[in-house]
C-alpha positions as CSV (number, residue, x, y, z in Angstrom):
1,X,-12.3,9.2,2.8
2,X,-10.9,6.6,4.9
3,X,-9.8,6.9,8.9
4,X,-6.4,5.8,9.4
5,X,-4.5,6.8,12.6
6,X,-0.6,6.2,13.7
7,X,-0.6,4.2,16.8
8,X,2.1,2.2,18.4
9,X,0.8,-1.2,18.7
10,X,1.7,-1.5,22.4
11,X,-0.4,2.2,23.2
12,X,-3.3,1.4,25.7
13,X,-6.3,2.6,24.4
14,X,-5.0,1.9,20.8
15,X,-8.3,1.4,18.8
16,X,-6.8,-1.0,16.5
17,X,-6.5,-3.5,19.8
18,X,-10.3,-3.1,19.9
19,X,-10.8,-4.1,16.2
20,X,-8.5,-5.1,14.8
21,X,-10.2,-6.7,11.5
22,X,-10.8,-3.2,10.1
23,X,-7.2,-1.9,9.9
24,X,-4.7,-2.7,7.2
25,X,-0.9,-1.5,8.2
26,X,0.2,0.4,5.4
27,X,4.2,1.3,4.8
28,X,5.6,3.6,2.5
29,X,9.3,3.0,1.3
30,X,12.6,4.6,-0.6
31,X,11.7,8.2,-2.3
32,X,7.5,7.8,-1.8
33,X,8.1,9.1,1.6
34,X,9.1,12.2,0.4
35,X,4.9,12.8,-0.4
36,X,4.4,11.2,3.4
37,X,7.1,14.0,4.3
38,X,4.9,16.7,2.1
39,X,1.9,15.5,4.3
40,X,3.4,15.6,7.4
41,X,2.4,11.9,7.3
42,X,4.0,9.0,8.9
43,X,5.9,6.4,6.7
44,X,3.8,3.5,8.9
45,X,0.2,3.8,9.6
46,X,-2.8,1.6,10.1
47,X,-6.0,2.3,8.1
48,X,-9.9,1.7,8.4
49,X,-11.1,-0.1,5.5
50,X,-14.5,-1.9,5.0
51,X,-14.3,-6.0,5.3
52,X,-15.3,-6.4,1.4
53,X,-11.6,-4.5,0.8
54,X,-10.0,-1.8,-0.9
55,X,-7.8,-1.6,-4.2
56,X,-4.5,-1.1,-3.5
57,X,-4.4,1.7,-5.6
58,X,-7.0,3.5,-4.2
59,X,-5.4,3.2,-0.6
60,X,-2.0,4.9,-2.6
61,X,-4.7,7.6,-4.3
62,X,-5.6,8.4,-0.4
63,X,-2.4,8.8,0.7
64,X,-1.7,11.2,-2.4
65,X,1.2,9.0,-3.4
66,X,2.7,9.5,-6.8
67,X,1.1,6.6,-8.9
68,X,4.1,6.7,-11.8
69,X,6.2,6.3,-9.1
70,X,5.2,3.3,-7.2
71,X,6.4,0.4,-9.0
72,X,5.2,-2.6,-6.8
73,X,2.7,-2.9,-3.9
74,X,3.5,-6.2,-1.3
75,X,0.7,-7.3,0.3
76,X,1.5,-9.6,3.5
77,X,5.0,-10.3,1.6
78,X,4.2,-11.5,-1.7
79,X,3.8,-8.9,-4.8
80,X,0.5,-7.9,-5.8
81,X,-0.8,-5.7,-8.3
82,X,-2.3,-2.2,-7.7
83,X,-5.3,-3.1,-8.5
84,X,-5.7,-5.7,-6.8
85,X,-7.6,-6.0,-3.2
86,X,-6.3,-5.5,0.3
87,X,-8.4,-6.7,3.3
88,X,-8.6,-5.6,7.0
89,X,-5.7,-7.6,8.8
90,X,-3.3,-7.4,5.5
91,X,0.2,-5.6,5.7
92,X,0.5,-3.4,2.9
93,X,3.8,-2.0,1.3
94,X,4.4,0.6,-1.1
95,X,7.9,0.7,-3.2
96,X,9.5,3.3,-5.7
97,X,10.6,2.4,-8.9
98,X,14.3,1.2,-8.4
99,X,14.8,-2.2,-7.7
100,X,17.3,-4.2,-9.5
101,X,16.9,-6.2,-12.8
102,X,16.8,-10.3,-11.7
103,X,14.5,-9.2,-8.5
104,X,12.3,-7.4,-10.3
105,X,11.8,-11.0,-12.5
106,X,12.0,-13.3,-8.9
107,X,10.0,-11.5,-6.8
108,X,7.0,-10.7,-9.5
109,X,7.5,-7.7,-9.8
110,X,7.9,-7.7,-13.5
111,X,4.8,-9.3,-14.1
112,X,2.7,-7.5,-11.9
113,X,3.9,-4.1,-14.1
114,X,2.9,-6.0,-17.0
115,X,-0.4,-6.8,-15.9
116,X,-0.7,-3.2,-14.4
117,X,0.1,-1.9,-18.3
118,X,-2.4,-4.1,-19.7
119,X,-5.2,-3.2,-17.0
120,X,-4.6,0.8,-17.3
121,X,-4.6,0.8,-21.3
122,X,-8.4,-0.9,-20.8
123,X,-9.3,2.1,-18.9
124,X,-8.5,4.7,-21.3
């Protein structure tokens, strides 16, 4: 299991200001927080991850989030897929299912569902 730690970024002493290529900055949005809440987690965190990456989806398995319920994972601000790679130094977002019709479409979201579909039926 992954370290990950809540630190403002400003704390002396923060270890992420030591090194910082190891950490990704993870947020949680909308109704996923209520699993943060179950944790007693923090809906912004930074975790340790190695420099080859993790999948985004296994970051959201760590962090016991519902994976039916998260419909699109940003990565530094542009849609990803959940199974795609995050690296030390990304920002990483997590989002409920929810968001409107056409933004779903111009943000990629849409797409990246699709591709999701087709990944997961592979697995079975």
């Amino acid at each position: 299991m992954s370290e990950w730690r809540c630190f403002p970024l400003w704390e002396e002493g923060n270890p992420s200001m030591l090194d910082p290529l190891r950490k990704v900055d993870i947020h949680v949005f909308g109704f996923l927080r209520d699993s943060m809440d179950e944790q007693g987690l923090p809906y912004q965190m930074e975790m340790d991850i190695p420099s080859e990456g993790r999948l985004a989806h296994d970051i959201a398995t760590e962090l016991r989030l519902p994976l039916d319920k998260v419909e699109s994972v940003f990565r530094n601000g542009r849609v990803i897929n959940i199974y795609d790679p995050v690296f030390p130094g990304d920002r990483v977002a997590f989002f409920p299912h929810g968001t409107p019709g056409p933004y779903r479409v111009f943000l990629g979201i849409a797409r990246e569902n699709a591709e999701r579909a087709r990944r997961e039926s592979h697995r079975k």
